[in-house]
N, C-alpha and C positions, 0 to 999 in steps of 0.2 A: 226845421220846416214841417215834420209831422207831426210835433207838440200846436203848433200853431194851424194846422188844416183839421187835428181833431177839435180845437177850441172852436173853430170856424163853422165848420160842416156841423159839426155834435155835441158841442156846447161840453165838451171834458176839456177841465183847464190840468195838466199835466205840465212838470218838467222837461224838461228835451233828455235829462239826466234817465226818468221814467222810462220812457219811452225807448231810451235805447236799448236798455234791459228787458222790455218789451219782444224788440226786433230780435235780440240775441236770443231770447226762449222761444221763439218759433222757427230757428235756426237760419236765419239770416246773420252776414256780418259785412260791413263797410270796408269795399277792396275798390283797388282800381281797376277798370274795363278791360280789356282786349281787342284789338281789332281783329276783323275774321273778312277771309275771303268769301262770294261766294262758290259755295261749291253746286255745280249745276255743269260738269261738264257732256254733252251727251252721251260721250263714250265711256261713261263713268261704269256702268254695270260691268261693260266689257272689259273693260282694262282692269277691273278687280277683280271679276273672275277669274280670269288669265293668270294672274298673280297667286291666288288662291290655287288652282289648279296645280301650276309648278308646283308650289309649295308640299301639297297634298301628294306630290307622285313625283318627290324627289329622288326617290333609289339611295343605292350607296355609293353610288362615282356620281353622284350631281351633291352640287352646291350653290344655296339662294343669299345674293346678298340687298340689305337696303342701303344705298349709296344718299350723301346728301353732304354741302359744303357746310363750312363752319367760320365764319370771320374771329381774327382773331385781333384786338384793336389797342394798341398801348393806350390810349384814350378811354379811361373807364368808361363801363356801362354802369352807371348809377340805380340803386335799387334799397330794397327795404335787407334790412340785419336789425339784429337784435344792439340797443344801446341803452346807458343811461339815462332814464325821465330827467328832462330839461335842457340835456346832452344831445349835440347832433355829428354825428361823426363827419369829419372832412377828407373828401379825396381829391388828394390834388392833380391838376392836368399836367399832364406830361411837357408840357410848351412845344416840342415839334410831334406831330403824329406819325404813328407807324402803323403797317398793318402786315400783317399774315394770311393767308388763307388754306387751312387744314381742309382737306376733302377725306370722308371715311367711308368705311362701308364695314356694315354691322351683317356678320353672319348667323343667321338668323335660325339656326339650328344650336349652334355653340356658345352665340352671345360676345364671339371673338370681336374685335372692332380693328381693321386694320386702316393704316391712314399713313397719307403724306403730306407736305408742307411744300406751297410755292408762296413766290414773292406775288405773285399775278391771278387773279380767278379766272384760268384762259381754258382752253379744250386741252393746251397739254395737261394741267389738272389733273383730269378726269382721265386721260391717256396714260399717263404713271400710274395713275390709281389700279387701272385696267390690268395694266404688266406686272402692278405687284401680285394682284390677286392671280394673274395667271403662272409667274412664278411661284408664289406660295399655296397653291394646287396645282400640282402637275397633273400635266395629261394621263399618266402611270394609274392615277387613282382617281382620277376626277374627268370623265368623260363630258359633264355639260356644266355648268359656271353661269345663272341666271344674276345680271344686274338691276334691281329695282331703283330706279330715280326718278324724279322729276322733268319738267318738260324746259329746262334752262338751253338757253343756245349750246350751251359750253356740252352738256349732252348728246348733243344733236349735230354737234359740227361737224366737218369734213373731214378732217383728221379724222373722229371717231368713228366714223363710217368706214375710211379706210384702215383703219385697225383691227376692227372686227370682223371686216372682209378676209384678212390675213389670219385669223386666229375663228374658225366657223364653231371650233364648241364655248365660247363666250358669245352671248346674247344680252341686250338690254333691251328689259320692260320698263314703262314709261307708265307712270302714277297719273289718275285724274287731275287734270288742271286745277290749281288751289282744293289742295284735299292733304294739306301734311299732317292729317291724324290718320293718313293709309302708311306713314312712314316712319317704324318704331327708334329710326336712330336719331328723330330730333327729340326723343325724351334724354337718350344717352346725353345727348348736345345740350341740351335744360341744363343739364347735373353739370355741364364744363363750363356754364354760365353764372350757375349757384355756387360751384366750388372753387373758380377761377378765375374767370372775369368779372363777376361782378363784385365792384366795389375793389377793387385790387391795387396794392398800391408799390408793384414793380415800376423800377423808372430805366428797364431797358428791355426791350419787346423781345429777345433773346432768353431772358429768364423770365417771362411770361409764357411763350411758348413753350420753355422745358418743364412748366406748371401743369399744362396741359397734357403734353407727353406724360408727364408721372400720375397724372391723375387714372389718365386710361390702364396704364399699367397696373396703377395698385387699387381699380375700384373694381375691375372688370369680372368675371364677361357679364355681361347683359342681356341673360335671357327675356328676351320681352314678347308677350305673345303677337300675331296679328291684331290689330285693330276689331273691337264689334263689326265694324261697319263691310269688314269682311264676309261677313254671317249672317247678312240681311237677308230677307227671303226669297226679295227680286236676282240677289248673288249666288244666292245657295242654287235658285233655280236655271242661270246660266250654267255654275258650274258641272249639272248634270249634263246641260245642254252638250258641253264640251266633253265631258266621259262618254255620253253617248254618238258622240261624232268620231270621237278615239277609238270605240271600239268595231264604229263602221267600217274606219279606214283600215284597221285591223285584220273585219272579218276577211 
């Protein structure tokens, strides 16, 4: 189509062969799209800063984690790998589906990821999740336990509210509505898509799962930093907001 719009428009008869050589030397290359939420939610400054804040004046008895689920689908997700020209590789469907759903949370100090497996993506989920993490930081060393997740029901439910009423040094902060470039463990999640699911050709959701499981184990930790978007100027400038409010309450 752009061999044929420069004959049109500017009268240069080029190959389409040309032209793509062209596009590839001004660093462009032919991918598929992405869908994107928008991000615009109003409390967005707020809710970043907060997050940044913790993060910046964690101590050494606090620990910040980013939480987020993970579907896990005997049902390949079909995608691009490397094959032979002319060759297209076949992945077969499983004939009955299954599914998993792994919830993690990536400590964002160590890069540690710890995680559990339900059959259901329900608020208990997120309530296992909760107890592992407050079992494997005890209170002994670990005074406050900051949760980063998203704004899913299963977050938000009632159970979790009465769980964290029971447990007052665990807290969860809640990420800008469609903003998961503020949440560094869906890169970790990427990597168990590229090295796990995608294109996978387990035919029982049992040894896909223990894929996953080994993968965490033997890729880890995952030091990843905050997001830029943490760092923006309107953020940077809340987050003094909030030092300087900290230190009011202080005086």
């Amino acid at each position: 189509m752009l061999a044929i719009e420069l004959k049109t428009r500017h009268r240069v008869a080029v190959s389409a062969q040309t032209v793509g050589r062209w596009v590839h030397e001004v660093g462009w290359v032919w991918k598929r799209a992405k869908l994107a939420a928008r991000d615009a939610d109003p409390e967005r400054v707020a809710r970043l800063a907060r997050i940044r804040y913790g993060f910046e004046n964690l101590g050494n008895k606090a620990a910040m984690f980013f939480a987020d689920e993970l579907d896990i689908n005997l049902l390949p997700k079909v995608g691009y790998q490397w094959m032979p020209v002319g060759e297209q590789v076949q992945v077969m469907t499983p004939g009955t589906h299954e599914k998993r759903y792994l919830a993690g949370a990536l400590d964002i100090c160590t890069g540690r990821i710890l995680r559990c497996v339900w059959f259901r993506k329900q608020a208990g989920l997120f309530v296992d999740l909760l107890k592992m993490l407050d079992s494997t930081y005890p209170a002994t060393h670990f005074e406050r336990l900051s949760v980063v997740a998203d704004n899913a029901q299963i977050h938000k439910a009632a159970m979790v509210e009465k769980w964290l009423a029971g447990h007052p040094r665990c807290e969860v902060l809640y990420l800008p509505t469609y903003c998961p470039r503020a949440n560094p463990i869906e890169r970790a999640f990427g990597d168990v898509h590229d090295n796990c699911t995608r294109n996978h050709k387990r035919k029982r959701l049992r040894d896909l799962v223990a894929d996953v499981h080994r993968h965490f184990e033997v890729n880890g930790p995952w030091k990843y930093r905050l997001s830029s978007i943490y760092y923006a100027s309107e953020v940077t400038a809340a987050v003094e907001g909030l030092a300087a409010a900290e230190k009011r309450l202080a005086a």
